[in-house]
C-alpha positions as CSV (number, residue, x, y, z in Angstrom):
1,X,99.4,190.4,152.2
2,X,101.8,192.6,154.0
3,X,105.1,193.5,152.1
4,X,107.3,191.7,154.5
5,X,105.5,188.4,153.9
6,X,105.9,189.2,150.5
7,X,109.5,189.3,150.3
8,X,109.4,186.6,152.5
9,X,107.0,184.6,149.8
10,X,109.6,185.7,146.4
11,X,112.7,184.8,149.1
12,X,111.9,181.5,150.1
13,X,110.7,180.9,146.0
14,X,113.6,181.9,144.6
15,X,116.0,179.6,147.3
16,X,113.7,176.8,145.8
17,X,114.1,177.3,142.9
18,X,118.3,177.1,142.9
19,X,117.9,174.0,145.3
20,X,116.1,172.6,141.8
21,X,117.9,173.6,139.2
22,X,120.9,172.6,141.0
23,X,119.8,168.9,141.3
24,X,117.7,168.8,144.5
25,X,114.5,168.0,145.4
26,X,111.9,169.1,148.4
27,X,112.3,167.0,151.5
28,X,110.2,164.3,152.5
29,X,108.5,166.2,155.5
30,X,108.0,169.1,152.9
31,X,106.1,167.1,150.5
32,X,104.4,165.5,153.0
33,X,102.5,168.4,154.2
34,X,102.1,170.2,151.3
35,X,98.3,170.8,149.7
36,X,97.1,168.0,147.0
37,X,95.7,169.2,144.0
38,X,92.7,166.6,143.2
39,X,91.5,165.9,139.8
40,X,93.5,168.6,138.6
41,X,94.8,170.0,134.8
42,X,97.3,172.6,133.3
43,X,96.0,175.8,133.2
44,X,96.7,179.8,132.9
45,X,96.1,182.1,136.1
46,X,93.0,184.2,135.3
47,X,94.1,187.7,133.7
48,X,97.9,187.3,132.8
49,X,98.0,183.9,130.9
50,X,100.8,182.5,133.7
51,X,100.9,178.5,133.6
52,X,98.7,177.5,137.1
53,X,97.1,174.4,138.2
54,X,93.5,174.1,138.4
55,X,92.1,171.6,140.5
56,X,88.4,170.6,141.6
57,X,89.3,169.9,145.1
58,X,92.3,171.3,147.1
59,X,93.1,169.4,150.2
60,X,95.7,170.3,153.6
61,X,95.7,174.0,152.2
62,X,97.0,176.1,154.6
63,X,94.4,178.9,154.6
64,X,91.8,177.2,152.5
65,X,91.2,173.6,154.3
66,X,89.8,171.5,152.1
67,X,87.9,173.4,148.7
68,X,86.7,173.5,145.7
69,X,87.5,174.8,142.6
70,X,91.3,175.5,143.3
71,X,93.8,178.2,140.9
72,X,96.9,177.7,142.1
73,X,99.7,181.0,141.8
74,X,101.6,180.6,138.6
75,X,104.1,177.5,138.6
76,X,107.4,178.6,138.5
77,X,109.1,174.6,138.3
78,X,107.3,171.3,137.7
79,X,108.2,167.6,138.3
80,X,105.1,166.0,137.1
81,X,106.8,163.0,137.2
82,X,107.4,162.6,140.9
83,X,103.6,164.6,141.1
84,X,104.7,168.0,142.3
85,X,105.1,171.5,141.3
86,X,106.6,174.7,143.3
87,X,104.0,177.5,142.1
88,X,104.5,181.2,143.2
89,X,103.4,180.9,146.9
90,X,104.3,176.9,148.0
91,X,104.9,173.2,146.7
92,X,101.8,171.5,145.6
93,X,101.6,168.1,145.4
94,X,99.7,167.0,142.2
95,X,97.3,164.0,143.1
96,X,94.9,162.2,140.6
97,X,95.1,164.0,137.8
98,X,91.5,165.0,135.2
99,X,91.1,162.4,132.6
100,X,90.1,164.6,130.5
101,X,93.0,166.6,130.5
102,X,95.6,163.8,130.3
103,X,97.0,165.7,127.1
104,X,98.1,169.0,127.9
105,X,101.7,169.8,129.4
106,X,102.6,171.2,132.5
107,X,104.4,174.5,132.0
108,X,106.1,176.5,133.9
109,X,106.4,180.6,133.6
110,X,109.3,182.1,131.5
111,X,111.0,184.2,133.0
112,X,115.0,185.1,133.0
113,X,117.4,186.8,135.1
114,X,115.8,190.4,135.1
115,X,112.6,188.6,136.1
116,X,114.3,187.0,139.1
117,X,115.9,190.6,140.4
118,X,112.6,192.0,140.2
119,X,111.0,189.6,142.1
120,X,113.6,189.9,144.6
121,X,113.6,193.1,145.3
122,X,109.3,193.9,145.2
123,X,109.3,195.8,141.5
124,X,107.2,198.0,140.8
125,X,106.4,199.9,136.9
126,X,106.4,203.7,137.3
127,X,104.5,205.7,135.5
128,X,105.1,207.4,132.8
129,X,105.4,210.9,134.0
130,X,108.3,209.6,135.9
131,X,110.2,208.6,133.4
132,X,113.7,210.5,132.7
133,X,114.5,211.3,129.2
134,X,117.8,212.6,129.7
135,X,121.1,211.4,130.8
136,X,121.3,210.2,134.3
137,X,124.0,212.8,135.5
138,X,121.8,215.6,134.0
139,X,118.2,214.7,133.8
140,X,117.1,215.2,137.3
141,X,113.6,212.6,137.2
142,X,116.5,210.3,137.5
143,X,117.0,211.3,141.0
144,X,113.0,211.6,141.2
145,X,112.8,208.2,140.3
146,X,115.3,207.0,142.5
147,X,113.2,208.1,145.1
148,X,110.0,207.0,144.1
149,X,111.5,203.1,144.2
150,X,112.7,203.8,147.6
151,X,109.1,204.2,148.8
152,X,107.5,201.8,146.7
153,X,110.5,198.7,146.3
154,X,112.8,196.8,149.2
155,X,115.6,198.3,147.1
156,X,116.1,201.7,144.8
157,X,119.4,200.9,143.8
158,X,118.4,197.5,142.4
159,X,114.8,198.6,141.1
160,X,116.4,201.2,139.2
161,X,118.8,198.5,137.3
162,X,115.4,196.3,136.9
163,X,114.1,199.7,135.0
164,X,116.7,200.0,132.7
165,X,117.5,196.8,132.1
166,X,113.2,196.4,130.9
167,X,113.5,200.2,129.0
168,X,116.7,198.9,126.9
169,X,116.2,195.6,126.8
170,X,119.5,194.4,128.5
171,X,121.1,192.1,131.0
172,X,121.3,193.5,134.3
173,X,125.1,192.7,134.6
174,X,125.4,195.1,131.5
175,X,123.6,197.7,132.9
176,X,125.7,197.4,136.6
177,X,128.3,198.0,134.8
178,X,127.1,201.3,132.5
179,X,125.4,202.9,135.9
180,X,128.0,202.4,137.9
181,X,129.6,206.0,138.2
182,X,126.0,207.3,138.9
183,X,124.9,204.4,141.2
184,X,128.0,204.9,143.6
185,X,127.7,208.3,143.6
186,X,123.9,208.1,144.5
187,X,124.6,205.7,147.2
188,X,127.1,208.0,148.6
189,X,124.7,211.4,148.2
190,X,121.9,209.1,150.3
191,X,124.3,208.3,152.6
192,X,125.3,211.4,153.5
193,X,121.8,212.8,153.0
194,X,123.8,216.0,151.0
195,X,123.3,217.1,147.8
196,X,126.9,217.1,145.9
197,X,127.0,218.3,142.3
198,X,129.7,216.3,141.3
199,X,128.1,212.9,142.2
200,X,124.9,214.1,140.6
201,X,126.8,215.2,137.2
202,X,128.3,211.5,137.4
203,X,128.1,209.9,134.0
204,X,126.2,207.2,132.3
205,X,125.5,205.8,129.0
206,X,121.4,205.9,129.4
207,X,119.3,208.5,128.3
């Protein structure tokens, strides 16, 4: 899948997902041509343990037809009540469900606000050789790993808050507000396309 349909795929989840939480519900044409999972159960998406659906028969799938032995992407909000879920990639409607499965719970996949920015914005882990271990206005891998999200993320300045928020375990509004200094002085320095010492000696309270 090409990264622009993949934003597109976390974009159009993620406005979902507020329609939901605020009280709304997919339209009727929406429901109507969404796939039907047949015969289907609660289940974890093979290698990461995420809630899915498993189904024996998909049907009105967009790129699969009508198959077989169906793993939906993770489930990211469920109404089994009014038999539909919005996984990952689309709304599935939930059709007969497997008797012998009648007991287990939908779930849906934890995740909180650091989850959703990084989502939004393609995350990607870095590895561990570029990693900074100083302070942000003097440990230069800073600026190394700045660029390494612009290459590899939609969005450096809101990967990098993703990062720290993940390596310090804190909200991302609290770390907005401790990178600021350094942030707008990075945004300036790329902006310009200049190197300034001052902006780069710009303070912060991670290291």
């Amino acid at each position: 899948m090409k990264q622009d349909e993949v934003r597109q795929r976390f974009l159009s989840l993620h406005h979902d997902l507020d329609l939901y939480v605020s009280g709304g519900q997919p339209g009727k044409d929406e429901l109507a041509t969404a796939p039907i999972a047949e015969l289907w159960r609660p289940g974890e998406y093979p290698g990461t343990g995420d809630p899915c659906i498993l189904a024996k028969f998909i049907l009105n799938h967009p790129r699969l037809g009508t198959a077989p032995d169906y793993i939906s992407s993770p489930v990211y909000y469920a109404d089994p009540g009014n038999g539909w879920v919005r996984t990952q990639g689309q709304l599935l409607r939930l059709g007969q469900r497997d008797p012998e499965h009648e007991a287990l719970s939908v779930r849906v996949k934890e995740y909180g606000e650091v989850d959703r920015a990084a989502d939004l914005v393609g995350y990607r882990q870095p590895s561990s050789e570029l990693e900074p271990t100083g302070p942000m206005g003097e440990d230069p891998k800073w600026h190394g790993l700045w660029s390494w999200f612009e290459e590899n993320t939609w969005s450096a300045h809101d990967a990098l808050l993703v990062y720290i928020a993940r390596r310090w375990h804190q909200d991302i509004s609290t770390v907005y507000i401790n990178t600021d200094s350094w942030m707008k002085s990075k945004l300036r320095q790329v902006e310009r396309d200049l190197a300034d010492h001052d902006d780069y000696n710009a303070g912060s309270n991670y290291n």
